[in-house]
N, C-alpha and C positions, 0 to 999 in steps of 0.2 A: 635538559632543554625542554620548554614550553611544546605543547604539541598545538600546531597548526588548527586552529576555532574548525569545527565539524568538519566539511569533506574540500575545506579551502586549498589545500594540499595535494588535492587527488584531482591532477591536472590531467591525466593521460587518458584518452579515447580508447572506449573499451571495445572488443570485438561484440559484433552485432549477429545472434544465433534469427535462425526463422523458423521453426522448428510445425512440421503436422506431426498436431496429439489427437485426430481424429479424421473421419473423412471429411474433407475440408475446414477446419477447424488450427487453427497456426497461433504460436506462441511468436511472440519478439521478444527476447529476451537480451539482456547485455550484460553480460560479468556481475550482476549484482544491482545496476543502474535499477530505475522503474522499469517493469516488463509492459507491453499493452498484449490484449487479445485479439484473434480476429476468427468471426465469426461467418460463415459463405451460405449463403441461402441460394434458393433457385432464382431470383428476382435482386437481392440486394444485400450488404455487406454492413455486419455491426461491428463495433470496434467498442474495445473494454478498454477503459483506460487512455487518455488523449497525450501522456507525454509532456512535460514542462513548455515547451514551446511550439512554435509552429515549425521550425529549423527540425527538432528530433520527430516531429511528427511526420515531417516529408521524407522520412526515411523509411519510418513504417510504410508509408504511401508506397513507396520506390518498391519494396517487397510483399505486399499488396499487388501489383499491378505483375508481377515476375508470373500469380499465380490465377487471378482472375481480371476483367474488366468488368463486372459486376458496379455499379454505382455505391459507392458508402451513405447508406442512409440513417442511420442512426450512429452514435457516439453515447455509451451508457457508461457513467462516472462510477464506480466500487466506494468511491468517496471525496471528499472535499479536497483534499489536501494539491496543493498549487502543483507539484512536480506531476499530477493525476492528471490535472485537468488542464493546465494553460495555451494546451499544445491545439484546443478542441477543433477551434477556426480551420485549420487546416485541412482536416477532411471533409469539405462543404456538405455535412450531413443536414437533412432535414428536421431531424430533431435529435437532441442532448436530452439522454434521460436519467435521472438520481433518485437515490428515495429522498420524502417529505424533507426527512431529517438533514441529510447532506446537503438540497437548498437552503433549510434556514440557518447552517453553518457555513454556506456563503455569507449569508446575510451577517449574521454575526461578529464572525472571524475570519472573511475571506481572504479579506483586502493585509491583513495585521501577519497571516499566514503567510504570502504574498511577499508580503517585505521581509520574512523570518526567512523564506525558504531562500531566500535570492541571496542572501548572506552566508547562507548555510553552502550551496552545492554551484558555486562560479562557472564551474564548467558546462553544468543544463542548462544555464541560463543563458548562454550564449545564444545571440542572435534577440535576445528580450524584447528587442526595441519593436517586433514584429507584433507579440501578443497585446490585441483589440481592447482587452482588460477583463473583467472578473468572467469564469465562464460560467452561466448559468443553465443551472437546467429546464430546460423547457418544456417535460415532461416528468411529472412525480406519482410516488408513490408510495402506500404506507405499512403493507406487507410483502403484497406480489403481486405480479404485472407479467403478462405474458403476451409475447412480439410474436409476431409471425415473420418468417422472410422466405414470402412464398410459400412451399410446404414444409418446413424445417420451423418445429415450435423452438423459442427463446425461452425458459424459466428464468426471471426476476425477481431472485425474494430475500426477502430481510430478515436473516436466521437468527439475528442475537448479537449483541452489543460485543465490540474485539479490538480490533485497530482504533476504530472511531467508535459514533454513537450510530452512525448513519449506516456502516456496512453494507452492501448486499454484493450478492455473488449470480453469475448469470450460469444456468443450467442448460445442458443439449442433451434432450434425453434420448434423442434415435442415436447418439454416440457413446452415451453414458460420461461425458466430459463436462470439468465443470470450471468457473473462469474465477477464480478468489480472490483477486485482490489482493490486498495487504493481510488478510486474516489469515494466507498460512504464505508462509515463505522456504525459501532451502538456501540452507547455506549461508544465509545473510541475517543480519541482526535484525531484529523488527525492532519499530520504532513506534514506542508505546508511549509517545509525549500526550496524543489524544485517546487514550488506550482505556479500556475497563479490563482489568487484572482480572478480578474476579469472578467477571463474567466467560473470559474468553475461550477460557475451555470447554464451558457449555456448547459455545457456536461452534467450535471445533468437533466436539463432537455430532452435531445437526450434519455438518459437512462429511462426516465421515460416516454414518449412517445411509449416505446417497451410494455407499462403495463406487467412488469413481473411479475408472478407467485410466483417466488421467486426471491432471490441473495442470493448467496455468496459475502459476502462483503471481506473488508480487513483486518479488525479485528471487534470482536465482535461477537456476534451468526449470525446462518442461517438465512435468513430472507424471513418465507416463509409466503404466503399468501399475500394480496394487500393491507390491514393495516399495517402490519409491514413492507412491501416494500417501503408503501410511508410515513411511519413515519422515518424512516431511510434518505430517502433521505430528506426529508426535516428538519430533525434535522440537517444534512450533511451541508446543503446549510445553516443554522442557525449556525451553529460554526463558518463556511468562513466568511460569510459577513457579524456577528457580530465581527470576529477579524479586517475586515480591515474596515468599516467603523469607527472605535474606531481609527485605526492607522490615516485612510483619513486625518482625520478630525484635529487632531495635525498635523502632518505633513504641511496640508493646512494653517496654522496659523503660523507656524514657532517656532512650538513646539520641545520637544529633542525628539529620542529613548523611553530614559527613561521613560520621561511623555506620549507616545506613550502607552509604555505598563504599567503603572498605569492607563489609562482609558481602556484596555484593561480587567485588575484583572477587574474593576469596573462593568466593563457589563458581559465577561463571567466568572466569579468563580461561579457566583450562580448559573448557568445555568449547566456548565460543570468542576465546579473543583472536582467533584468526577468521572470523566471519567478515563478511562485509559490511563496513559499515558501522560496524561493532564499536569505535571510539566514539564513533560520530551522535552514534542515538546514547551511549551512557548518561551525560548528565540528565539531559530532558527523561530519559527512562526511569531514574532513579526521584528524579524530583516529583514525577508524578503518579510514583507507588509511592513515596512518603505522603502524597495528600491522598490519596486513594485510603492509606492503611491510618489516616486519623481523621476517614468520615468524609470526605469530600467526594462527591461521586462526579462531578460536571467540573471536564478536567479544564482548568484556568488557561486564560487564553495566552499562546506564547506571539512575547512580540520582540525586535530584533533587540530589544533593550535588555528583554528578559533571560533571552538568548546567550547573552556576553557574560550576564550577573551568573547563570548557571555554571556556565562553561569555566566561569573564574572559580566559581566556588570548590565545583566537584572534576575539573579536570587540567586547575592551575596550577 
């Protein structure tokens, strides 16, 4: 039997965790779903990550407000991708902050992302008709940037190309916790469509150089303490460079796609095919170590057309 196009099949509302990884410092997490962060200062509250909608955003908000009444004044994007940011509206922050890089992959691919992702995950997208339209950031920047909230410094920096081109990861050094984004995950598939292979272990190691305390990842649970920090990132770095050494290595032979991702099932299904998400990112993952591993560094843009053509090839 056909399997159901990316996560069109995964109808059922996940349990929603809240989780303090620091003193005032809270994970939202959900089975796997996108996680966002939240940040507590003496004066004002930043938020990682906006949620696909304004609908899943008001829930953060709801749990948010259980812990403080603090104003949410910023909203700082880890990256472009629509499930990250469409939710922004919602928490009437003053400013939405990205790096350089992640505004001009609005500009780019925002809108094309936009249409890909809404095809892809039916069930975030519920309530759609609410999101104002592309969220832009209104604050950038091109290495690091550092927020104050109050007396509680924010680090904002862009450690090296991983998920996207754009990444950054936000730092609380009076807690030693750190907010990542898509660049390390637990338990759930990353989804390397917009993804540098080669690079990504690098950034991973920058992250893990900081010995955090905790993360909040990109999906998956909290991840607090410095066993599950670095099982996390190393299972991380174990998904990447298990998918594209699988891809390399055809490719280098004058192998297809297809045969690409048949050695691919081969090595990660045992390892990761009960991850979240795991069928969903396979084709786009595999389609884009095959252009990664013949020289294409700036990963092609997916649009819902491109979306269908993958999924038929490599998961029909």
């Amino acid at each position: 039997m056909a399997k159901a196009f990316a996560s069109q099949g995964d109808l059922a509302e996940k349990t929603v965790s809240f989780t303090e990884i620091g003193p005032d410092l809270w994970a939202f997490t959900a089975e796997g779903d996108p996680n966002t962060g939240v940040i507590i200062g003496d004066d004002s509250v930043m938020i990682m990550d906006a949620q696909a909608t304004p609908r899943l955003a008001n829930l953060v908000v709801e749990k948010i407000r259980t812990v403080t009444d603090k104003p949410i004044k910023y909203v700082t994007l880890s990256h472009y991708h629509a499930v990250r940011v469409l939710g922004a509206s919602a928490y009437g922050a003053s400013e939405i902050i990205g790096s350089d890089i992640c505004r001009a992959m609005v500009a780019e691919r925002g809108q094309e992302d936009w249409d890909s992702e809404f095809g892809r995950f039916p069930r975030l997208f519920q309530g759609h008709e609410s999101i104002p339209g592309l969220t832009w950031p209104t604050l950038t920047f091109s290495d690091r940037m550092t927020v104050y909230l109050g007396g509680r410094k924010v680090e904002l920096m862009k450690l090296g190309r991983a998920h996207t081109a754009g990444d950054i990861v936000a730092w609380v050094p009076d807690a030693g916790v750190m907010f990542t984004g898509d660049i390390v995950e637990y338990k759930s598939a990353c989804y390397c469509g917009d993804g540098h292979f080669k690079d990504w272990g690098a950034t991973l190691d920058r992250i893990k150089a900081f010995n955090p305390a905790a993360i909040a990842p990109g999906r998956g649970d909290a991840l607090v303490g410095e066993a599950m920090v670095n099982e996390a990132i190393e299972n991380t770095r174990d998904f990447v460079e298990s998918i594209y050494r699988a891809v390399e290595i055809v490719a280098a032979r004058g192998g297809t796609m297809k045969e690409a991702a048949a050695k691919v099932r081969e090595i990660c299904d045992p390892k990761f095919g009960d991850y979240a998400i795991y069928e969903h990112c396979f084709p786009f993952n595999i389609a884009r170590a095959w252009d990664e591993a013949r020289g294409i560094d700036t990963p092609r843009v997916w649009t819902a057309e491109r979306d269908q053509q993958m999924w038929a090839a490599l998961q029909g």
